[in-house]
C-alpha positions as CSV (number, residue, x, y, z in Angstrom):
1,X,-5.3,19.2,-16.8
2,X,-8.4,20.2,-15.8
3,X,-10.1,16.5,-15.6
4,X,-6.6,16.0,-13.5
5,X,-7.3,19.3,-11.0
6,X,-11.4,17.8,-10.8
7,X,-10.4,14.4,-9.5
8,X,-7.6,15.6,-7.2
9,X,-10.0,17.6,-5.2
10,X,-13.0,14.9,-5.3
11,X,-10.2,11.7,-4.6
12,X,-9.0,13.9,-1.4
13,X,-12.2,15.0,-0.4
14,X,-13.6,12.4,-0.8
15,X,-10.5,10.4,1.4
16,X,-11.1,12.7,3.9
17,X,-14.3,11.9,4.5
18,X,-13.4,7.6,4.4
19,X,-11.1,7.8,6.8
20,X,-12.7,10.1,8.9
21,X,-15.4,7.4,8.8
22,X,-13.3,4.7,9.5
23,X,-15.5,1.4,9.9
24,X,-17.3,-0.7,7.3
25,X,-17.4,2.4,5.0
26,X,-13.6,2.5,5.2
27,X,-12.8,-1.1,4.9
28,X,-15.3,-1.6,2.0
29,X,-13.8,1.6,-0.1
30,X,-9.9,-0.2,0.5
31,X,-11.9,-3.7,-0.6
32,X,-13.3,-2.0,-3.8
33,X,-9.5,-0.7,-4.2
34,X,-7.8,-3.8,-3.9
35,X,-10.0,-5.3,-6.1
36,X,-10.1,-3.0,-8.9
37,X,-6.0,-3.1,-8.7
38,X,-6.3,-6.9,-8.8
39,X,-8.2,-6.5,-12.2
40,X,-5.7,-3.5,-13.5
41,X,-2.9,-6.5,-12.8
42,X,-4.7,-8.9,-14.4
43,X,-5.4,-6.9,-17.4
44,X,-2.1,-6.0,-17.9
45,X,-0.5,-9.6,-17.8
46,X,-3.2,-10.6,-20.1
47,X,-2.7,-8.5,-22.6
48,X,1.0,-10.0,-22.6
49,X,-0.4,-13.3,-23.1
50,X,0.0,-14.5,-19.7
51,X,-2.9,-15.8,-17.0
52,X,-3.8,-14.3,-13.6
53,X,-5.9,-17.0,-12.0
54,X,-9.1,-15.7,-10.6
55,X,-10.1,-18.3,-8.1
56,X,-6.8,-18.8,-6.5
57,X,-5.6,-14.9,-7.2
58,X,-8.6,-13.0,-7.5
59,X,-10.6,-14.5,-4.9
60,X,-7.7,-14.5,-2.4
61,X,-7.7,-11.0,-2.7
62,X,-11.0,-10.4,-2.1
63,X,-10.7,-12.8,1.1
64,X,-7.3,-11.4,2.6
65,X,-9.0,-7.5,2.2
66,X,-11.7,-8.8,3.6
67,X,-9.7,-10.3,6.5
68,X,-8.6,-7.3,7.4
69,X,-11.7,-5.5,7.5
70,X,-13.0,-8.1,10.1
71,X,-9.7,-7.3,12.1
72,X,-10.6,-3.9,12.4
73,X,-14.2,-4.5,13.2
74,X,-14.0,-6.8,15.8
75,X,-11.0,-5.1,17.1
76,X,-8.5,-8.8,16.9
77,X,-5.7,-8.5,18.4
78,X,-2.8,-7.6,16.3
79,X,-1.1,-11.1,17.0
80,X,-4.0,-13.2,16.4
81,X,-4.8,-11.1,13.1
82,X,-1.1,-11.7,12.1
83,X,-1.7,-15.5,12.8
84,X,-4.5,-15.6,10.8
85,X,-3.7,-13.9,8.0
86,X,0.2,-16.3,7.7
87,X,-1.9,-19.2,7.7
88,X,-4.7,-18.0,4.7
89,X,-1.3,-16.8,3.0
90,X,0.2,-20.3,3.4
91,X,-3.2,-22.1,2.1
92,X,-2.9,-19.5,-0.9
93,X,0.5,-20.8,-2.4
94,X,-1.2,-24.6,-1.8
95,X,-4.6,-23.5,-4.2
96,X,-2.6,-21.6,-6.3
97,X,-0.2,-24.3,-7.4
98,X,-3.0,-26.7,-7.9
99,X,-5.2,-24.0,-9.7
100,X,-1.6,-23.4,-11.6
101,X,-1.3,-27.2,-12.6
102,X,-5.0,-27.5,-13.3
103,X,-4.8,-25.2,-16.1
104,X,-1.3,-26.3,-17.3
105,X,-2.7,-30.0,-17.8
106,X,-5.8,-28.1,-19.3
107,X,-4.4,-25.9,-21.6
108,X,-0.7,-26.6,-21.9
109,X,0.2,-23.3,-23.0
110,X,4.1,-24.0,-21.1
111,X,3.4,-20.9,-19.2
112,X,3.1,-22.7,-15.7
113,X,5.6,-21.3,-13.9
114,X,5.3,-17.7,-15.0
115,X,1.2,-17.3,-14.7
116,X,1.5,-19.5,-10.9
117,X,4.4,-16.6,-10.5
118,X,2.6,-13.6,-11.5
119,X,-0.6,-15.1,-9.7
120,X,1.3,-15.0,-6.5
121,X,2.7,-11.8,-6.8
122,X,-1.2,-10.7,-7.3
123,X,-2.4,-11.9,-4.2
124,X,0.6,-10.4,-2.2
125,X,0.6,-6.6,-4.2
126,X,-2.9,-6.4,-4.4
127,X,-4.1,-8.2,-1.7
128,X,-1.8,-8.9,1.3
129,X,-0.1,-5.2,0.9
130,X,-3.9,-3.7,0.6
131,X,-5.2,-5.2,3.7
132,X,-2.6,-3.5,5.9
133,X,-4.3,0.0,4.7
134,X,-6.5,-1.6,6.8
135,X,-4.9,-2.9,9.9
136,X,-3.3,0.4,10.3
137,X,-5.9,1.9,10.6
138,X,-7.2,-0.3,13.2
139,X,-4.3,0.4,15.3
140,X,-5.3,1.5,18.7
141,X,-2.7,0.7,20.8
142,X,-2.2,4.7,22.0
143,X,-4.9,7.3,23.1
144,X,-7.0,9.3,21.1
145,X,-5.8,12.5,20.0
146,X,-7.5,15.5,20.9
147,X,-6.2,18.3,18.2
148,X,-9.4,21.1,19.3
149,X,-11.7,20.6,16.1
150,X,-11.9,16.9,16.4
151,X,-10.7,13.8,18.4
152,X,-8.5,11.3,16.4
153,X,-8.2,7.5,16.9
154,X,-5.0,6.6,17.5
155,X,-4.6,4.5,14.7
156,X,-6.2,7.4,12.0
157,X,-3.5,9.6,13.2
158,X,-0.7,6.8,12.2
159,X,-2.5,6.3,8.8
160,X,-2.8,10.1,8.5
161,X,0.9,10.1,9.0
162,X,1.5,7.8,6.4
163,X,-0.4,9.2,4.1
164,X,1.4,12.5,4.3
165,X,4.9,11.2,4.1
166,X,4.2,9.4,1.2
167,X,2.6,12.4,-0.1
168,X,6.0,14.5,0.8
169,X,7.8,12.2,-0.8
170,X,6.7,12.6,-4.0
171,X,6.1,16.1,-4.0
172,X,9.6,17.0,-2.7
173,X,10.8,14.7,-5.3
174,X,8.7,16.4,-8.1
175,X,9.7,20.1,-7.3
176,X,13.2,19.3,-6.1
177,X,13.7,17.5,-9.3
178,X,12.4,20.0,-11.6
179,X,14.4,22.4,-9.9
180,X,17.7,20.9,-9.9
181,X,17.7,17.3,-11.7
182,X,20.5,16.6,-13.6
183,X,21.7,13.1,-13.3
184,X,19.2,10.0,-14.0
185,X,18.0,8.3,-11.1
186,X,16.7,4.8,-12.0
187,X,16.8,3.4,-16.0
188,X,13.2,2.3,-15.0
189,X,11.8,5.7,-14.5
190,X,14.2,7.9,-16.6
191,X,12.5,10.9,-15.6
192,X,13.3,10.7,-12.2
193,X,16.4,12.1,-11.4
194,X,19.1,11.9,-8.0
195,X,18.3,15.4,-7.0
196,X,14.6,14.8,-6.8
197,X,15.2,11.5,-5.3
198,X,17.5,12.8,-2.2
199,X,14.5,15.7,-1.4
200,X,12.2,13.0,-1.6
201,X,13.5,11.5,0.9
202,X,14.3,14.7,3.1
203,X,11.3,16.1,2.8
204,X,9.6,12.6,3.5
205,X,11.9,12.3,6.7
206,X,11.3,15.6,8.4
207,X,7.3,15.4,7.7
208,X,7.2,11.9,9.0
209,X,9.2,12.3,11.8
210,X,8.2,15.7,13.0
211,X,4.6,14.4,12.9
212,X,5.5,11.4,14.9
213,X,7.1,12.8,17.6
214,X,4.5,16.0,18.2
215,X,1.5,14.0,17.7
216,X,1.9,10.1,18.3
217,X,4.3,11.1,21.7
218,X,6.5,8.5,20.6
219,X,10.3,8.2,21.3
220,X,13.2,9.9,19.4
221,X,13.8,6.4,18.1
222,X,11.0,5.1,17.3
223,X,10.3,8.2,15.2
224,X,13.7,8.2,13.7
225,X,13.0,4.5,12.6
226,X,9.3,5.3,11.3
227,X,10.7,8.1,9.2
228,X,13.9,6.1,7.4
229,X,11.3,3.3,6.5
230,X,8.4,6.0,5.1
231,X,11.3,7.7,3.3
232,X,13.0,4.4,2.0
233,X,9.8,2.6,1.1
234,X,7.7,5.7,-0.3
235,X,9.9,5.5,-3.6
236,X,10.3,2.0,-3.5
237,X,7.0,1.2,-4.2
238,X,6.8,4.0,-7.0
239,X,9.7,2.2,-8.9
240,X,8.2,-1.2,-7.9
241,X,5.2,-0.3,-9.9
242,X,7.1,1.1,-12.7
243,X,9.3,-1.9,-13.1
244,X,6.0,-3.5,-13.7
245,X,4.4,-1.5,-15.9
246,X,7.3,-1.8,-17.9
247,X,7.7,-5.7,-17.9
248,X,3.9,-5.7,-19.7
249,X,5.4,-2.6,-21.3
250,X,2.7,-0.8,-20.2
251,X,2.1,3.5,-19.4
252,X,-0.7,3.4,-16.9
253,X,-2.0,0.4,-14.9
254,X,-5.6,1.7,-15.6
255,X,-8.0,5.0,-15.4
256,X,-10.0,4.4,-12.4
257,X,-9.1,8.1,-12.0
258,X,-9.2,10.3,-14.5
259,X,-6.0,12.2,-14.8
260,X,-4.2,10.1,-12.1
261,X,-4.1,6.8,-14.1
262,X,-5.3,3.3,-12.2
263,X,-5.6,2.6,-8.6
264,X,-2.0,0.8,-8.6
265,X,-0.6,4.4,-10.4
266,X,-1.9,6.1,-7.3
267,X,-1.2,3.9,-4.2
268,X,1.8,2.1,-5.6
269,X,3.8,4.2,-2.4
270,X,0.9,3.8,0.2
271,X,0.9,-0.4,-0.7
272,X,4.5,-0.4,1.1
273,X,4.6,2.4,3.9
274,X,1.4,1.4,5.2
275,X,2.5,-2.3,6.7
276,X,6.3,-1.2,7.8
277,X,4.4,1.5,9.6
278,X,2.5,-0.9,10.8
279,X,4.7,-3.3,11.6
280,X,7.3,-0.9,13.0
281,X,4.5,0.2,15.8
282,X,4.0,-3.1,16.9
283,X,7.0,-4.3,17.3
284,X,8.0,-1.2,19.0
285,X,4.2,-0.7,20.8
286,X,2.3,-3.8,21.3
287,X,5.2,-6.6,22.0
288,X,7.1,-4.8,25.0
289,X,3.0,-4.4,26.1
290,X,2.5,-7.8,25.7
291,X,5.8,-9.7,27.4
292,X,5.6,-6.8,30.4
293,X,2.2,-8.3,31.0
């Protein structure tokens, strides 16, 4: 417990201080992340005999992440970014089906379909998901936000957000459960229960949408719609993760922090709130901008 209390405070204090940063210090500590949750999925389908292809996989990772930290640094537009980032996703399933066939007619272990599978869903959890942590951060399609000890970016303040719902979710769900959880939830986590669930979601919802509307000056709508998809997606992801920890029938995806587990048993929420944030603010934001101009 304690070990678990000693890297809560350094892992938020140490957040704190990232994202205050923002920058190449901020996009290099989400590369490190993505990476290191590329090797926890890698590890675990190789310990279930299957094969995670590192040039196709691995390396796309490392590129997409990396795409999004030149995004945010040279300040792309969001379209062009988008753009760029569909067509180095498209030329991933090419080299990763000719990666996949290159080691089928190699090694022939009749696993083709699975490992070119499981390679794919590599690139997209660890890689696409992770660079949106990213882009959201880059957002800056609002004005800074002045809240008397420090002026925000407007795109901190929607990560900030983010952050904080998925937070509320699961800590609604956690003390709501406890409290009241009677019936099962999901076979896949059979500690979760309904009750803890349904405050997950309310407490995720009022946090998300209270925050929106007071300090992103958005409309009623627009914060109703951010806090349904933070609320809906937050847990998602959680049972995303678990569904495959169990498939390799595994507890914890790694111990990059002691106490919390791997970097995919921490931001397993985050990986999904972050891009339908992001993608719900520029829809909402940036294309009306764009066709009004």
């Amino acid at each position: 417990m304690l070990t678990r209390i000693i890297t809560g405070i350094v892992g938020i204090c140490a957040a704190i201080g990232i994202i205050t940063q923002g920058g190449w210090v901020f996009s290099a500590a989400v590369f490190v992340l993505a990476c290191v949750g590329w090797f926890e999925y890698h590890r675990m389908a190789e310990k279930n005999g299957y094969r995670v292809y590192y040039l196709s996989s691995g390396l796309g990772v490392a590129l997409v992440v990396g795409l999004g930290g030149i995004v945010y640094h040279f300040e792309i537009e969001p379209a062009i970014s988008l753009a760029l980032t569909t067509m180095f996703t498209a030329l991933f399933f090419i080299f990763n089906a000719l990666e996949g066939l290159y080691r089928h007619c190699k090694f022939n272990d009749g696993k083709w379909i699975a490992n070119t599978g499981l390679s794919m869903w590599g690139f997209i959890y660890t890689g696409v998901l992770f660079s949106h942590v990213i882009i959201l951060r880059s957002f800056d399609y609002g004005p800074h936000i002045d809240l008397g000890f420090r002026v925000f970016e407007y795109g901190e303040v929607c990560l900030w957000i983010t952050l904080i719902g998925t937070w509320m979710s699961d800590t609604a769900a956690y003390f709501v459960g406890s409290a009241f959880g009677k019936n099962p939830f999901c076979s896949v986590s059979p500690k979760k229960s309904l009750e803890g669930a349904v405050g997950g979601f309310v407490g995720c919802f009022i946090s998300v949408l209270a925050l929106t509307v007071v300090y992103l000056g958005v409309p009623l709508w627009q914060a109703v719609a951010l806090a349904l998809s933070v609320s809906f997606f937050a847990p998602l992801g959680d049972l995303i993760e678990s569904i495959i920890k169990r498939s390799f029938d595994i507890k914890d995806s790694g111990n990059f922090f002691p106490g919390h587990g791997g970097v995919l048993d921490r931001f397993d929420s985050l990986l999904f709130t972050a891009p339908v944030f992001y993608y719900i603010m520029l829809i909402s934001s940036v294309i009306p901008m764009m066709l009004n101009n």
